[in-house]
C-alpha positions as CSV (number, residue, x, y, z in Angstrom):
1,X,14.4,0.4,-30.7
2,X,14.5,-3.4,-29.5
3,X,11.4,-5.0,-28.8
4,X,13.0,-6.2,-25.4
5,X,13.2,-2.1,-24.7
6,X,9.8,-1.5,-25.8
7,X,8.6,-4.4,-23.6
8,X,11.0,-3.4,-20.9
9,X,9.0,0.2,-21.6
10,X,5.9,-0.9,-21.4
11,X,6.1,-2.9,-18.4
12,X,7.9,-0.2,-16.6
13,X,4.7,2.1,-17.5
14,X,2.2,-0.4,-16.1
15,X,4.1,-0.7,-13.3
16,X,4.3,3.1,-12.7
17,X,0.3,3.1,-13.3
18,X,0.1,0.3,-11.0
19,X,2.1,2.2,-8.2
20,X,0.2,5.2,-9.0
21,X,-2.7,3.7,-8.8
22,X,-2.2,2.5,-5.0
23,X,-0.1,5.3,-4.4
24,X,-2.7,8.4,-4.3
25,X,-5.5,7.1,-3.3
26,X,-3.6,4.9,-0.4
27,X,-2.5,8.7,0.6
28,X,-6.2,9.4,1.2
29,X,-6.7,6.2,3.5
30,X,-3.9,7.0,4.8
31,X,-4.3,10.4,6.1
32,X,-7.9,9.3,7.1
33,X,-6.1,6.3,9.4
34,X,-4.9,9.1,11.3
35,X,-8.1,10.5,11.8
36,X,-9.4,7.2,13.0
37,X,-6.8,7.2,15.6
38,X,-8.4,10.1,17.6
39,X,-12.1,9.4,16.6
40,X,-11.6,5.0,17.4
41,X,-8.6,4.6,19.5
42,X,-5.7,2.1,19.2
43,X,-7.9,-0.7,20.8
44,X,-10.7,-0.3,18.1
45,X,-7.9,-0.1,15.1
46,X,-6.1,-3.1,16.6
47,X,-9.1,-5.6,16.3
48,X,-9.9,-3.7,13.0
49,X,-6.3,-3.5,11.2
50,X,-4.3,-6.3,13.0
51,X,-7.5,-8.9,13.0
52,X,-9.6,-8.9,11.1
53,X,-7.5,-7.3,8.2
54,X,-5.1,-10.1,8.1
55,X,-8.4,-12.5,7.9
56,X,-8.7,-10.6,4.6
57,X,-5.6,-10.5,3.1
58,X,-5.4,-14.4,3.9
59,X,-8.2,-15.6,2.4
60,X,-7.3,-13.1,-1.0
61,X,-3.7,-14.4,-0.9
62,X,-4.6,-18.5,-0.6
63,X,-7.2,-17.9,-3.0
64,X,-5.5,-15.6,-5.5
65,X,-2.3,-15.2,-5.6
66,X,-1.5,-18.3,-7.2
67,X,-3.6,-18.4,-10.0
68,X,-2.8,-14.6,-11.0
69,X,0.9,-15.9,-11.5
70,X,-0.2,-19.0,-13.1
71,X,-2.8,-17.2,-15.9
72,X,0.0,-14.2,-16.6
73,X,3.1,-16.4,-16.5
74,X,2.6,-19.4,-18.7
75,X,2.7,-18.3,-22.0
76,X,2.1,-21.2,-24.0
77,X,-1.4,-21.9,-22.5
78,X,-4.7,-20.5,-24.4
79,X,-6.4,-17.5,-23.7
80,X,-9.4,-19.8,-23.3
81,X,-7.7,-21.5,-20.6
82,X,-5.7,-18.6,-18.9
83,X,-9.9,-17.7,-18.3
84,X,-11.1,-20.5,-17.2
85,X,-8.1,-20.7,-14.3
86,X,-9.1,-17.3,-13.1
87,X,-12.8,-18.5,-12.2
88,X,-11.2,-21.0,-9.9
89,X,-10.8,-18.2,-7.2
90,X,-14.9,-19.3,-6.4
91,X,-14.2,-22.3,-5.0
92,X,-10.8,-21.9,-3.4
93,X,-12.3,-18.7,-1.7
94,X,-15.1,-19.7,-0.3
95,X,-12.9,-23.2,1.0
96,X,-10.6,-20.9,2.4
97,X,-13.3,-18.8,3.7
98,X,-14.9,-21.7,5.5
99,X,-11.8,-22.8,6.4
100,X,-10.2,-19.5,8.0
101,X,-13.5,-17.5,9.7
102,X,-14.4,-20.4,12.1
103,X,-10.4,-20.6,13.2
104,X,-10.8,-16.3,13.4
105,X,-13.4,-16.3,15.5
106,X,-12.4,-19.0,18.2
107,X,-10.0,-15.6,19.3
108,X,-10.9,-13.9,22.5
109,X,-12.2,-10.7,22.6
110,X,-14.0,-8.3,25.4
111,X,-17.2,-10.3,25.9
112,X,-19.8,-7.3,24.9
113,X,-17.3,-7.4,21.7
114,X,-18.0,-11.4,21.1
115,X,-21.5,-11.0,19.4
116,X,-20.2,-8.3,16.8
117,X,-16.8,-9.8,16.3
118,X,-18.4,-13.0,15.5
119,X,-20.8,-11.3,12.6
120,X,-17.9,-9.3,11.5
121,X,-15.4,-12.2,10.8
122,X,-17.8,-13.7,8.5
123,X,-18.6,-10.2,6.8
124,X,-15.0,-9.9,5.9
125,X,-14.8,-13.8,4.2
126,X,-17.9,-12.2,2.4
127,X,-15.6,-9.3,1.2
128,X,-13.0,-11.1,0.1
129,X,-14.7,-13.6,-2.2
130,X,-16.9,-10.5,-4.0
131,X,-13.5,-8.6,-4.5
132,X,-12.1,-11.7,-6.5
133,X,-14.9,-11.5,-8.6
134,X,-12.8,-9.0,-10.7
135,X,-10.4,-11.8,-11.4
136,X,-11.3,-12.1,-14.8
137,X,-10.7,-8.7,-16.1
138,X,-7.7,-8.3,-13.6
139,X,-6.4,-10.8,-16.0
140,X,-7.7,-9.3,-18.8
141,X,-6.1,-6.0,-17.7
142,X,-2.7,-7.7,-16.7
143,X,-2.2,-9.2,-19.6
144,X,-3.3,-6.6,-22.4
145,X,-1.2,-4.2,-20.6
146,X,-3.8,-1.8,-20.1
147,X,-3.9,-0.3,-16.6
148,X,-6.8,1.7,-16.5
149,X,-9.6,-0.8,-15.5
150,X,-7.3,-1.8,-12.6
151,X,-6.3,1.5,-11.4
152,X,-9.2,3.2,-11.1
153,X,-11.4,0.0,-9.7
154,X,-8.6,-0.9,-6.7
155,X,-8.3,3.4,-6.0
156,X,-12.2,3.5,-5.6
157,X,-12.1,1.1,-3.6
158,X,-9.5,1.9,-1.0
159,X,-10.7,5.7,-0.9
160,X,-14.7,4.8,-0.6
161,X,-13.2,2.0,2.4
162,X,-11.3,4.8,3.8
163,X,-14.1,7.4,3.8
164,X,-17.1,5.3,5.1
165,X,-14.5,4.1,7.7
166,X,-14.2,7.5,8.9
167,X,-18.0,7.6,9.0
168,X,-18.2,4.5,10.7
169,X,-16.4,5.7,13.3
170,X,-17.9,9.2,13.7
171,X,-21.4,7.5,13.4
172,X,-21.5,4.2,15.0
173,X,-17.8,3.6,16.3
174,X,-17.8,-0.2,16.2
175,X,-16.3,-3.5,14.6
176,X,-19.3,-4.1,12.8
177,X,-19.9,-0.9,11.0
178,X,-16.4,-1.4,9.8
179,X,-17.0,-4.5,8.6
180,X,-20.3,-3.5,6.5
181,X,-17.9,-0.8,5.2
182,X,-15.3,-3.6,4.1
183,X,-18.5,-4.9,2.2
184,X,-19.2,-2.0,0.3
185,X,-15.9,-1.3,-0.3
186,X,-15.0,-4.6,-2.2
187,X,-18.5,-4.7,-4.3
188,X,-17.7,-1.5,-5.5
189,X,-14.1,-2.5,-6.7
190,X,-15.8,-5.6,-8.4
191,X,-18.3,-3.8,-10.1
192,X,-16.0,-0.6,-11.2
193,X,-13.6,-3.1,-13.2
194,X,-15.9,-4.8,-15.0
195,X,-17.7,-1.7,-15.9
196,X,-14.7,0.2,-17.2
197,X,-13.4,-3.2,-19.0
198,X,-16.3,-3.6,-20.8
199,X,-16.8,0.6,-21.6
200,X,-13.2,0.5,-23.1
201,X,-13.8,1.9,-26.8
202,X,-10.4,0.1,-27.8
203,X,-11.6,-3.6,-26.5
204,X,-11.7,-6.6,-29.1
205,X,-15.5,-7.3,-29.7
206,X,-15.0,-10.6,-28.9
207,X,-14.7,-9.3,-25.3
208,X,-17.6,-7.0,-25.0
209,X,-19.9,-9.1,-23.5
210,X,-19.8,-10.6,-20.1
211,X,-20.6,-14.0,-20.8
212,X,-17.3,-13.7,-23.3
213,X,-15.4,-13.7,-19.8
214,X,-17.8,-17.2,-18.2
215,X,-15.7,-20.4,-18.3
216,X,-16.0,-22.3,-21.3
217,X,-14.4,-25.0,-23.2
218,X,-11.5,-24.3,-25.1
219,X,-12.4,-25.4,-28.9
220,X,-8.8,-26.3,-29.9
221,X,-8.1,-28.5,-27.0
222,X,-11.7,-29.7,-26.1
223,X,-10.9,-29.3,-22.5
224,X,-11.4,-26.3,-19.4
225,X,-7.6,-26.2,-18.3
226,X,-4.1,-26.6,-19.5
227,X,-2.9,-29.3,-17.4
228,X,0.9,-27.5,-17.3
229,X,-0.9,-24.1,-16.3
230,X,-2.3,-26.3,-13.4
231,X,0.7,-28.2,-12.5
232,X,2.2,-24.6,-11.9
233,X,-0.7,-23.4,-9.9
234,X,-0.4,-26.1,-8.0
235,X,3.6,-25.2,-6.9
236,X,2.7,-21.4,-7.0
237,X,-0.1,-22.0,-4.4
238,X,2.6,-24.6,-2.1
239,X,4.8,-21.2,-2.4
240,X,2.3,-19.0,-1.5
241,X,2.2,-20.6,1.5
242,X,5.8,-20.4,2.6
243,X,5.8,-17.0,1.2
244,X,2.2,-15.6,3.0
245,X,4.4,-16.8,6.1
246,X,7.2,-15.1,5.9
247,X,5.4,-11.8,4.7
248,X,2.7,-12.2,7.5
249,X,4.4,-14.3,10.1
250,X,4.8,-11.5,12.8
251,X,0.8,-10.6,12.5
252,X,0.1,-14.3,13.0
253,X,2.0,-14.2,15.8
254,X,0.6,-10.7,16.9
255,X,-2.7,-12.4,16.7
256,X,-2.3,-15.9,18.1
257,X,0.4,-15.6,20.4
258,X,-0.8,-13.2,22.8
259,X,2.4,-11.6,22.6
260,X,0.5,-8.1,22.5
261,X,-2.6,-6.5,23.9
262,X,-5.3,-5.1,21.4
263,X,-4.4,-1.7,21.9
264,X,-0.1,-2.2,22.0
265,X,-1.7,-4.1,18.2
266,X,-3.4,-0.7,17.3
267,X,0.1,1.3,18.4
268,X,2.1,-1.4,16.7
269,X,0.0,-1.4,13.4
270,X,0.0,1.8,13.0
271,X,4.0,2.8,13.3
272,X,4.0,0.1,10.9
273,X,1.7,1.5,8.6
274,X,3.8,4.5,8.1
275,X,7.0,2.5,7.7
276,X,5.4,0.0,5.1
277,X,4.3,3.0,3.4
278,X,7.4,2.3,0.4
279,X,7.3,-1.9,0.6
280,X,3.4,-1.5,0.2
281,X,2.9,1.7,-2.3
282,X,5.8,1.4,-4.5
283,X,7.8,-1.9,-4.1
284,X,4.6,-4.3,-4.3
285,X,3.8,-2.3,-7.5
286,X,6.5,-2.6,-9.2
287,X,7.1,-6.5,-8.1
288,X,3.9,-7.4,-10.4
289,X,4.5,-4.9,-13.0
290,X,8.2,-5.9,-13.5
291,X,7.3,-9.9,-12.8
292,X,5.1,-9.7,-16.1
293,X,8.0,-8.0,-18.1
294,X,10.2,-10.8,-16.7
295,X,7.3,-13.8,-18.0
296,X,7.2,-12.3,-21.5
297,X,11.4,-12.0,-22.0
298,X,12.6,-14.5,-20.4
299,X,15.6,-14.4,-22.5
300,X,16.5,-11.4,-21.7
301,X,15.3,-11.3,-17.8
302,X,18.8,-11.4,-16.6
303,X,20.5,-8.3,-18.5
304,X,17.5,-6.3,-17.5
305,X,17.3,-7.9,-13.7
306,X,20.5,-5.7,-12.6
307,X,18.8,-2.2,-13.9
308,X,15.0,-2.8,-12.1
309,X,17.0,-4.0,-9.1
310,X,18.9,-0.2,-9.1
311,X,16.0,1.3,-9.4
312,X,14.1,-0.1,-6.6
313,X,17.1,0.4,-4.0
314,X,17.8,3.9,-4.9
315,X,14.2,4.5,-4.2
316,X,14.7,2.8,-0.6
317,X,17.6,4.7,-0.3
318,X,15.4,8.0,-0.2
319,X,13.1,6.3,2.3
320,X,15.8,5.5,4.8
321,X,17.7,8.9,4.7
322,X,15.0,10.6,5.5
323,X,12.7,9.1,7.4
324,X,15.3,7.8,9.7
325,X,16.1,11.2,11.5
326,X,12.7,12.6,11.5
327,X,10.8,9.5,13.1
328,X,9.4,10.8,16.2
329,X,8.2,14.0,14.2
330,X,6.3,12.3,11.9
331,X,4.6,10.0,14.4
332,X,3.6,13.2,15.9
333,X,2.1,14.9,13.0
334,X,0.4,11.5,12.5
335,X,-1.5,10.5,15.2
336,X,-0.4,12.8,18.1
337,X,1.6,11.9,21.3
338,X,-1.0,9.3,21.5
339,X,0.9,7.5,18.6
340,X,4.7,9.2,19.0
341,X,5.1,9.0,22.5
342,X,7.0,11.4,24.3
343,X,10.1,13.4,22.8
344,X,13.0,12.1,23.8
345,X,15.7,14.4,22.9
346,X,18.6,12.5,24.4
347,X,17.7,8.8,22.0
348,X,19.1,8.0,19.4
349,X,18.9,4.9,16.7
350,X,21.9,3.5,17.8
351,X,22.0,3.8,21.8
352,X,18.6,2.1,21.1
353,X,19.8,-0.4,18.7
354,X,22.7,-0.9,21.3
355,X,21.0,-0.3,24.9
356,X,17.3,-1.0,24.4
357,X,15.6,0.2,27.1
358,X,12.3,0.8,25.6
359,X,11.3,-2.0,23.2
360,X,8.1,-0.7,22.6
361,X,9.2,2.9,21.5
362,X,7.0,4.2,18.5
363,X,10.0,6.1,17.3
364,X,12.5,3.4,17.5
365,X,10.0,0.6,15.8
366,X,9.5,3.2,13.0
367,X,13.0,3.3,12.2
368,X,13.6,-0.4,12.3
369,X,10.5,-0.9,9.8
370,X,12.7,1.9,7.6
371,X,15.8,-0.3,7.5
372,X,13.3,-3.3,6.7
373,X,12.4,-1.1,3.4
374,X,16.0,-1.7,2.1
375,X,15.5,-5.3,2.2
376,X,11.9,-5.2,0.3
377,X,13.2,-3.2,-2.3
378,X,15.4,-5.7,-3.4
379,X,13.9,-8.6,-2.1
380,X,10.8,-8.3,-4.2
381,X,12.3,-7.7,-7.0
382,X,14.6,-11.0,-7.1
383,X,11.3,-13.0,-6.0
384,X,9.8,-11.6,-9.3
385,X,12.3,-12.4,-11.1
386,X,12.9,-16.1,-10.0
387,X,9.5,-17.0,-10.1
388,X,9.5,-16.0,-14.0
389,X,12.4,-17.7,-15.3
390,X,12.4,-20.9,-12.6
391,X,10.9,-24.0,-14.3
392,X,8.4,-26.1,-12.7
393,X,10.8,-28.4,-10.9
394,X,12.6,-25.1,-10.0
395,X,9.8,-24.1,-8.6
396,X,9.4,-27.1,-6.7
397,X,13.0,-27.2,-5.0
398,X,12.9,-24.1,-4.2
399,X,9.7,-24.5,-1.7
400,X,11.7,-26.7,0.2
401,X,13.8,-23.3,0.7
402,X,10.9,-21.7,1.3
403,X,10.1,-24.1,4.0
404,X,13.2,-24.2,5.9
405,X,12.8,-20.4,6.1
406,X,9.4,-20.4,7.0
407,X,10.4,-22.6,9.9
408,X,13.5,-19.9,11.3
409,X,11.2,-17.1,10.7
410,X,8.3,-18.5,12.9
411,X,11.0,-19.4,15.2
412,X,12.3,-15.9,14.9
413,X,9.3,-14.2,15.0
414,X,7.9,-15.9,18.0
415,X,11.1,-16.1,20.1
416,X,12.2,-12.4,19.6
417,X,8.5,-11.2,20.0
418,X,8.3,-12.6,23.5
419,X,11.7,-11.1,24.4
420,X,11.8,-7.6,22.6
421,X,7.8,-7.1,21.9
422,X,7.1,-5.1,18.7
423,X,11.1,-4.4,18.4
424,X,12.1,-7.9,18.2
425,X,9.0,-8.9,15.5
426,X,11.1,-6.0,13.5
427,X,14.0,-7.9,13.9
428,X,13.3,-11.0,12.6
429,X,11.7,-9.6,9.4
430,X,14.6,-7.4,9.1
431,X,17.0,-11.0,9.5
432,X,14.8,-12.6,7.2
433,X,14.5,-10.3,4.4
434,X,18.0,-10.1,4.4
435,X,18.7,-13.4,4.2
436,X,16.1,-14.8,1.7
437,X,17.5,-13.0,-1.7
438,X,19.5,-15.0,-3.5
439,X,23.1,-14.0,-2.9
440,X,24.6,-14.8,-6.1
441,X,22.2,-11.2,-8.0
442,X,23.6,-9.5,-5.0
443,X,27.3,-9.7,-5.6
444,X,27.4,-6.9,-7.7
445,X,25.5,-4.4,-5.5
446,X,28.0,-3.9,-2.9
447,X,27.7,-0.3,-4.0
448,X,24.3,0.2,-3.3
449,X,24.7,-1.6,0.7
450,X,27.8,0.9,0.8
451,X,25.7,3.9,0.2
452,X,22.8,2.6,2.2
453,X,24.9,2.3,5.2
454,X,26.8,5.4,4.7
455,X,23.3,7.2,5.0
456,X,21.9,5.2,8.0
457,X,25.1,6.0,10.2
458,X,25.4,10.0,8.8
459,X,21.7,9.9,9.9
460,X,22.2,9.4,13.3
461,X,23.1,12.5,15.7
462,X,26.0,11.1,17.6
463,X,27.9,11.2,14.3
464,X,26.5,14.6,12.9
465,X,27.5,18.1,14.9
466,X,26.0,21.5,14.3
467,X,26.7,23.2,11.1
468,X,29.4,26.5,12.1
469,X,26.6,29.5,11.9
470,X,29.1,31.9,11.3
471,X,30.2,30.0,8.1
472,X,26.6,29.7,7.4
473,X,26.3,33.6,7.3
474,X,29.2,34.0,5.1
475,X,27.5,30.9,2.4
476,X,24.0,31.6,2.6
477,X,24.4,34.7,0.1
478,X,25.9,32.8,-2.5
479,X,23.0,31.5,-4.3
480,X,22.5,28.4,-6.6
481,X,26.2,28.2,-6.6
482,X,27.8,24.2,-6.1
483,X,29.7,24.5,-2.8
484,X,31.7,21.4,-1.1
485,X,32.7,22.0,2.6
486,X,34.7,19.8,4.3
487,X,35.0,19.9,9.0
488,X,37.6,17.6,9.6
489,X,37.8,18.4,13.4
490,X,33.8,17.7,13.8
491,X,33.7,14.9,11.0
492,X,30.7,17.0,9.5
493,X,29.8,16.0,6.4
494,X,27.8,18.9,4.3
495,X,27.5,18.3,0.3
496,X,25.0,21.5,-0.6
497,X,23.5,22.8,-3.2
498,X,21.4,26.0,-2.8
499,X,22.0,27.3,0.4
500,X,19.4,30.1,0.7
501,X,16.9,27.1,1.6
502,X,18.3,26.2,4.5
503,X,16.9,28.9,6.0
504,X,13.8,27.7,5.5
505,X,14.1,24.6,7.3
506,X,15.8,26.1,9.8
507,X,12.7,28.5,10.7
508,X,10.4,25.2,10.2
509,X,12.8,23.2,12.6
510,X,12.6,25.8,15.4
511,X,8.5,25.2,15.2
512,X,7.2,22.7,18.7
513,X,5.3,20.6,15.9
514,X,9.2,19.5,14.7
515,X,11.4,19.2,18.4
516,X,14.4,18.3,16.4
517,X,17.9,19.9,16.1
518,X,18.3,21.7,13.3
519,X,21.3,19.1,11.9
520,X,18.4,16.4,10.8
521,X,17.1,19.1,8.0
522,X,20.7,20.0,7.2
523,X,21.6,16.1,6.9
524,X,18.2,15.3,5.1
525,X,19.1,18.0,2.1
526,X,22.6,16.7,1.9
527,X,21.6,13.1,2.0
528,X,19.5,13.6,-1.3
529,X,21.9,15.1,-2.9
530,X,24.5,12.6,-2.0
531,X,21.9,10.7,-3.7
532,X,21.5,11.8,-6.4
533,X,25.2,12.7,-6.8
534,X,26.2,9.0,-5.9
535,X,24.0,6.8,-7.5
536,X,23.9,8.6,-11.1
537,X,27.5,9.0,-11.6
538,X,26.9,8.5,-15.1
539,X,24.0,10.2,-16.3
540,X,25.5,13.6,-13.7
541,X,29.4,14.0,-14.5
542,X,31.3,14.3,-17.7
543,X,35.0,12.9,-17.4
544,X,36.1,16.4,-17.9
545,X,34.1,17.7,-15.1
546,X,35.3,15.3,-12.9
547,X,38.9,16.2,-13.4
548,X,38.1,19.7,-13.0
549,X,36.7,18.6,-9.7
550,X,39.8,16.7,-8.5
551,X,42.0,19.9,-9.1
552,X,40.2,21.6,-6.5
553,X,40.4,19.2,-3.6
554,X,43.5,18.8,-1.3
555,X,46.1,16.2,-2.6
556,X,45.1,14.0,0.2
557,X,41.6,13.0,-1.0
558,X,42.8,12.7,-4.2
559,X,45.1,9.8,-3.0
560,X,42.5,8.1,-1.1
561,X,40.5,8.0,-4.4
562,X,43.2,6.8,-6.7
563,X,43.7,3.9,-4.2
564,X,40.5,2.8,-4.3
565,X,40.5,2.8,-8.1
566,X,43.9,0.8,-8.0
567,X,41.7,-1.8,-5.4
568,X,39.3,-2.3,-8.3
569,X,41.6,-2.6,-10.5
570,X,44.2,-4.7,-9.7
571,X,43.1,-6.4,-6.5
572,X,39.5,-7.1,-8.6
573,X,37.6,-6.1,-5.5
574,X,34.2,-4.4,-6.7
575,X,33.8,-1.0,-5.0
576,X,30.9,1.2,-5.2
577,X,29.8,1.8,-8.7
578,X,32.5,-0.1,-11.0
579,X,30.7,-0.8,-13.9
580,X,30.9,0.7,-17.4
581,X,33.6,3.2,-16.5
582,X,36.7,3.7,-14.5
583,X,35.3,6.8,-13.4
584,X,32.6,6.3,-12.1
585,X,34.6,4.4,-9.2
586,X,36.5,7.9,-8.3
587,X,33.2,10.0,-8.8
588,X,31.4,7.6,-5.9
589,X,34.4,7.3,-3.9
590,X,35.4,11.0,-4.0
591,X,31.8,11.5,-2.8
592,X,32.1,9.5,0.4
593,X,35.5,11.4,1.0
594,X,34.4,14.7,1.3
């Protein structure tokens, strides 16, 4: 095995850790959220989540973000150094502290609120600086590749946070108990790394200690810093600034526009929530997991770039075909009619998309922060990438990219949010996702946006008709049997597997907790295993296999699908998956045919 694969390996393992590691206990908080709907209300959790939560995130973002790419990135500088750098998170947090909280608490709450919300903006500053005190070891952890220390100290944390928020609000249901529990929260996470990092049986003695981990001159160089390492902390924290933007622009617009009221916030953040359930739990992950595989082979970044970027779309892909149909029934499990809204049997995605009558429509904004996943997955991804391999005059032009799109997406943001509300924030994240990757790694995935729109329009009901019951009868008793079944007159598209558990969801769909038609279960087990059948062409299908597939269907799709392999071919158009065999093009188009 090449020691690119085994680094490619072990990178992909931390990063699965890593998205474990948030994924689980993020569950927890998760399911707890919806709990805090009904005990808080949306007002409450808008102050709390919008607020005062994005107070938080800035002031960990300016003040760490930068040097964590900076310490892991640069190879050549000392470990001595790389150390050093990751102590300057004291004095750049509390600046930012001091420089943020004051700015926070000049907003305009309920006056019996103003007291509390005051105290509590400076409680979260407090937060954030004692959760970078596990900088050190993050680094530590980051670049030894050991994923323990991190994992467990960042799940503690968010499932303690979650827990005593719950008790918070059954307690003492206001902004300040929260923001004690914020406290606790982030002390714990501190203290948990640094007690498992220095526990660790298999740690170099060197590094047993705590003072081993103080800032100290480095003996070789006689000095505290590398100036190159700071020279690229210096553009890394200029992007970080264009990049906090357009990550965070339509929250700092939320919160300083007026465009919403505190409780259309709480509504808002928490449809979001649910949709940035993927971007946040598995796409964030695997950004920093895949970012340090990319600093350590550089040489070999690009041939690897095209299989990481496959692997987070297909896992957006999953997130879109299903969560697209079922929007409104997940709302409701979620948070109640309270969060969902009223059924509305009659809407779709695209009347809505198309003839938007209700901008603020939980159902609808859930679906548009589903399309945005698409974007992430492949957006992170090629940020990761870039910033590895870009030099430091790279780096520099391209914040003058950054800048011209933080610019538009303010504009965007601020312009579509008056006009459209929480719909029209959507939309200018959705625009400017889109339009940030850089085009010439996306030439090559036409497949992937093929599929991805396949499943978006087969997910909507105005395409998709009832499945014939009396050819349902006559299937069902067939067993784990492959079946392909093609309604020309209805357009129906149906690609199943194992019939028999159908039935299932059919019973589950007839239940008043699930007030959909019975075609969005149908469509969500065929859209997986279009999935699966589509985007592993390779790994699923022999060429024999497929040729004993192509006898069995009618002359006329086997036309259509040696016309599209004659497009590749001859007209050098790339079409679905044309790489690494010919076949592959007639397996995915045949697929789309049926």
């Amino acid at each position: 095995m090449s020691k690119s694969s085994s680094n490619l390996g072990q990178s992909a393992q931390f990063a699965f850790l890593s998205s474990l590691s948030v994924i689980f206990p993020r569950i927890v908080s998760f399911c707890l959220r919806g709990t805090l709907v009904r005990l808080a209300g949306l007002e409450l959790l808008g102050l709390l989540f919008v607020r005062l939560e994005l107070l938080s995130t800035t002031i960990l973002f300016f003040s760490r973000e930068s040097i964590r790419r900076a310490s892991v990135g640069e190879t050549s500088s000392s470990f001595r150094h790389s150390i050093n750098l990751t102590w300057l998170f004291l004095p750049i947090g509390v600046l930012t502290s001091f420089i943020c909280v004051p700015f926070w608490t000049t907003l305009t709450v309920k006056e019996e609120l103003q007291s509390d919300y005051t105290i509590s903006c400076w409680l979260i500053g407090l937060s954030a600086i004692l959760q970078m005190f596990e900088e050190p070891v993050y680094f530590l952890s980051s670049k030894e590749l050991r994923p323990k220390p991190k994992i467990v100290s960042e799940a503690s944390m968010l499932v303690f946070r979650a827990f005593a928020y719950v008790l918070a609000a059954i307690v003492r249901p206001n902004i300040l108990s929260f923001a004690f529990a914020h406290v606790l929260s982030s002390v714990l996470c501190s203290f948990i790394h640094y007690y498992l990092w220095i526990t660790d049986p298999d740690l170099p003695k060197e590094l047993r200690s705590p003072k081993d981990l103080l800032p100290a001159k480095c003996v070789r160089s006689n000095s505290f810093f590398d100036e190159k390492q700071m020279s690229r902390m210096g553009s890394f924290y200029v992007q970080g600034v264009f990049k906090n933007i357009l990550t965070q622009a339509e929250r700092y617009v939320v919160t300083f526009f007026d465009v919403m009221s505190l409780s259309q916030q709480g509504l808002w953040d928490t449809v979001t929530s649910i949709g940035a359930l993927f971007p946040r739990f598995v796409f964030k992950p695997l950004e920093e997991g895949f970012h340090l595989h990319f600093c350590q082979n550089k040489n070999d970044a690009d041939k690897d770039l095209t299989v990481i970027l496959k692997l987070s779309i297909i896992i957006g892909l999953f997130a879109v075909a299903i969560g697209i149909p079922q929007a409104w029934s997940i709302l409701f499990v979620y948070g109640g009619e309270q969060v969902s809204g009223e059924y509305d049997p009659s809407g779709s995605f695209f009347l809505r998309l198309f003839g938007v009558q209700d901008f603020t429509n939980s159902a609808y904004i859930l679906q548009l922060c589903l399309v945005n996943t698409m974007a992430c997955a492949m957006n992170g991804i090629l940020e990761a990438y870039m910033f590895a391999v870009m030099t430091t005059e790279e780096l520099n032009r391209h914040n003058s990219t950054l800048l011209i799109f933080s610019l538009l997406f303010i504009f965007g943001t601020v312009t579509l949010g008056k006009m459209f509300l929480a719909s029209g924030l959507l939309y200018a994240q959705i625009l400017n996702m889109l339009l940030r990757p850089g085009l010439s790694k996306i030439k090559d995935l036409f497949d992937f946006w093929f599929l991805f729109f396949l499943c978006f329009f087969l997910s909507q009901k105005e395409f998709y008709t009832a499945v014939d019951s009396q050819r349902f009868e006559k299937t069902r008793h067939r067993g784990f049997q492959f079946s392909i079944r093609v309604h020309l007159p209805a357009q129906h598209f149906s690609f199943s597997v194992f019939h028999p558990f159908l039935l299932i969801f059919r019973s589950l769909t007839s239940s008043p907790y699930f007030p959909t038609q019975n075609y969005q279960f149908f469509f969500i087990l065929d859209s997986v295993q279009l999935l699966l059948f589509s985007a592993l062409p390779q790994v699923c299908f022999s060429k024999k296999m497929f040729l004993h597939f192509c006898l069995q269907w009618e002359w006329y799709k086997v036309c259509l699908s040696i016309f599209a392999f004659l497009w590749v071919k001859i007209i050098k158009i790339p079409l679905f998956f044309s790489i690494n065999s010919k076949f592959s093009v007639l397996q995915m188009t045949s697929c789309f045919l049926l």
